[in-house]
C-alpha positions as CSV (number, residue, x, y, z in Angstrom):
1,X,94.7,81.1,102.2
2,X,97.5,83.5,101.1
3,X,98.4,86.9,102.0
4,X,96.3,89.8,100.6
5,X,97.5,94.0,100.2
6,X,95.4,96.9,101.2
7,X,95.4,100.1,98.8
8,X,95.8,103.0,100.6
9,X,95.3,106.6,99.0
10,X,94.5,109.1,102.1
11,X,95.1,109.1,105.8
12,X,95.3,104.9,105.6
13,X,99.0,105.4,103.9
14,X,100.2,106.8,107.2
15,X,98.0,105.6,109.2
16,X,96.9,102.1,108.5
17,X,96.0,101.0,112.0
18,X,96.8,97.1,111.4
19,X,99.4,95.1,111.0
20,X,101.4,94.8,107.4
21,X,105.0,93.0,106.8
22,X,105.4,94.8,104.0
23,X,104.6,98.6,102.3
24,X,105.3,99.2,99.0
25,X,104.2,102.7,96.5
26,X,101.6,101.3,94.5
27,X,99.3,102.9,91.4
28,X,95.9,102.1,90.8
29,X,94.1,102.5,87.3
30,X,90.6,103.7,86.6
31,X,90.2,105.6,89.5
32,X,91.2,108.8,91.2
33,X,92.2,110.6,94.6
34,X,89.2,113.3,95.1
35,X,88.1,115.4,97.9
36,X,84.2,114.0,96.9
37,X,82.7,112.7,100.1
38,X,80.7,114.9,102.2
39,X,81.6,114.3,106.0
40,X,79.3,114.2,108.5
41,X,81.1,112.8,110.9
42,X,85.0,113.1,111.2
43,X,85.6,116.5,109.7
44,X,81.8,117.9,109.5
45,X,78.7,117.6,110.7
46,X,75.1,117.1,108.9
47,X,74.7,120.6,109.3
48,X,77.9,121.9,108.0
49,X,79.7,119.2,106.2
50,X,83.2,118.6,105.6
51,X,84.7,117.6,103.0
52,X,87.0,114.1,102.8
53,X,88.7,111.6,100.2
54,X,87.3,109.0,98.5
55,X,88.2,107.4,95.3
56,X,86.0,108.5,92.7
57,X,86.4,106.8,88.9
58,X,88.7,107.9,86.1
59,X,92.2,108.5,85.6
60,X,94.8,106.6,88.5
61,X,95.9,107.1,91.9
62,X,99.4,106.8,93.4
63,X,99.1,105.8,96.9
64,X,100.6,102.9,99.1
65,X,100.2,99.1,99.2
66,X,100.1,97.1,102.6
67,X,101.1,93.3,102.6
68,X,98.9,91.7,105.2
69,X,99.6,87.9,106.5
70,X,96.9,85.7,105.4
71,X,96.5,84.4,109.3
72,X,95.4,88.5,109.6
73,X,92.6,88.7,106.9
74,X,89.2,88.5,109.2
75,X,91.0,90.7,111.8
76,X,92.3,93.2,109.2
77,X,88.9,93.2,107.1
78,X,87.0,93.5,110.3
79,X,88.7,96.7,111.1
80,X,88.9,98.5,107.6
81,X,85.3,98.3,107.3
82,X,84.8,99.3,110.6
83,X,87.1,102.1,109.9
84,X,85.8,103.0,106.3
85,X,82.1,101.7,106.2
86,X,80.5,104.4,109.0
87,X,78.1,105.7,107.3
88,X,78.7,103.5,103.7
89,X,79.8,105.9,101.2
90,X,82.4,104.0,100.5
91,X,81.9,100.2,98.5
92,X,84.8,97.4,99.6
93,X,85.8,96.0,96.1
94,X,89.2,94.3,95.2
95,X,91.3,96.0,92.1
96,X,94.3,95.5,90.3
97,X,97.3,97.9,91.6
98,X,100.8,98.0,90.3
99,X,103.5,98.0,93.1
100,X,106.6,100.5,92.3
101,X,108.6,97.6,92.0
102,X,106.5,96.7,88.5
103,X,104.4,93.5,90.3
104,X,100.8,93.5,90.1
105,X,98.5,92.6,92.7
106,X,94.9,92.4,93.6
107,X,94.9,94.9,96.9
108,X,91.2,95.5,98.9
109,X,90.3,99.0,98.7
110,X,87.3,101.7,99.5
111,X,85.8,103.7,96.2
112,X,82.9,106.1,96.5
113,X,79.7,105.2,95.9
114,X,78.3,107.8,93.5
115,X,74.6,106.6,94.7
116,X,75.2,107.7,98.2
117,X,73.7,110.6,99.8
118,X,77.3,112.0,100.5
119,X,78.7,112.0,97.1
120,X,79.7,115.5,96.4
121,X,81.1,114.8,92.9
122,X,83.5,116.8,91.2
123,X,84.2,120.0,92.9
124,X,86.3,122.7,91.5
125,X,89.2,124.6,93.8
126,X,87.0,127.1,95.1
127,X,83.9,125.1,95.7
128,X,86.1,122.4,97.6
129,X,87.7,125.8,99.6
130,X,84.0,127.3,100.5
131,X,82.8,123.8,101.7
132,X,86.4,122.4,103.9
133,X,86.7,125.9,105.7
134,X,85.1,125.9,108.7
135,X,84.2,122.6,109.2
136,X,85.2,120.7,112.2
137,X,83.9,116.9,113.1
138,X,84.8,114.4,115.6
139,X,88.3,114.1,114.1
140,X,89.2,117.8,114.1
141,X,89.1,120.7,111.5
142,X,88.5,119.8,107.9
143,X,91.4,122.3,106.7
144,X,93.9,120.0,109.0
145,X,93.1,117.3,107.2
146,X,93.4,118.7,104.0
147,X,97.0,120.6,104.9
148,X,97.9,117.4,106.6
149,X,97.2,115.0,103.7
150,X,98.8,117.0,101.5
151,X,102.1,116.8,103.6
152,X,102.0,113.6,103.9
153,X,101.7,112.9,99.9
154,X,104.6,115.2,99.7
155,X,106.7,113.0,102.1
156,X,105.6,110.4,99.9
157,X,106.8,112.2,96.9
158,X,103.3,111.4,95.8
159,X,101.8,115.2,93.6
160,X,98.3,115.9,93.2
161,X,97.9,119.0,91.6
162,X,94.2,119.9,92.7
163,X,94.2,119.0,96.4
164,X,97.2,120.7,96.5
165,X,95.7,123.8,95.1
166,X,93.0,123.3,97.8
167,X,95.5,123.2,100.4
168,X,97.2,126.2,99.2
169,X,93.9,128.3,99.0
170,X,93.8,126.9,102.6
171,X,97.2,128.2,104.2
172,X,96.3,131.4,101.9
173,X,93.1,132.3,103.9
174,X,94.9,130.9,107.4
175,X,97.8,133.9,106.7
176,X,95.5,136.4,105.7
177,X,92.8,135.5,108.7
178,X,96.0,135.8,110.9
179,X,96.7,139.5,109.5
């Protein structure tokens, strides 16, 4: 059995929770980073959802790839789908990523499934703004983990342009409640 990555594109590239011997930048192709799963359970509830990440299809996604030892698989598996299959809006596939050091690897990772009752598609700016404030879940305040995410990415040097916006809109309305 040989070692296996993880592909990491939200709170699991800072917070992976298992053990790795190595973490490289990595890119996947064919899918996206987008605030498109309704959460009912960390930052919402089913009666005012949140909003979280989820990797919806089209376009690529930098993020970050995790080297586990093969000895680690079952323990590793078992907790990333205890971690990521709660409520199954997400489906465990294995893709093709591109480390930043120009190596290819197949890494397991969580997309959303589109079918699920969560799925909040494609949302624009303001739509994503209206349905994060406010909401709080288990985890904490939706617009944390949106402002945090984003700072993270930025310590990553990794850019995305629309959850960034989000986050912005975010801080704006923070500032302007605290007027």
């Amino acid at each position: 059995m040989d070692d296996f990555w993880v592909f990491g594109y939200g709170s699991l590239m800072w917070r992976p929770g298992f053990d790795h011997e190595e973490t490289r930048q990595a890119q996947l192709f064919g899918y996206h980073r987008a605030l498109c799963v309704r959460s009912f359970v960390h930052r919402g509830t089913p009666e005012r959802p949140g909003l979280v990440l989820g990797l919806d299809r089209g376009g690529s996604c930098h993020g970050v790839a995790f080297k586990v030892p093969a000895q680690n698989r079952e323990t590793v598996t078992g907790y990333l789908r205890e971690r990521e299959l709660v409520t199954n809006v997400y489906l465990e596939t294995t893709r093709k990523v591109r480390l930043a050091d120009g190596r290819d690897v197949r890494a397991l990772t969580y997309v959303v499934d589109r079918g699920h009752e969560q799925y909040a598609g494609a949302l624009s700016v303001d739509d994503a703004l209206s349905q994060v404030s406010g909401a709080v879940g288990q985890s904490g305040p939706n617009e944390d983990y949106v402002i945090n995410t984003v700072e993270h990415l930025r310590t990553l040097r990794i850019r995305d342009h629309h959850l960034e916006s989000i986050a912005h809109g975010l801080e704006l309305s923070g500032r302007l409640a605290d007027q």
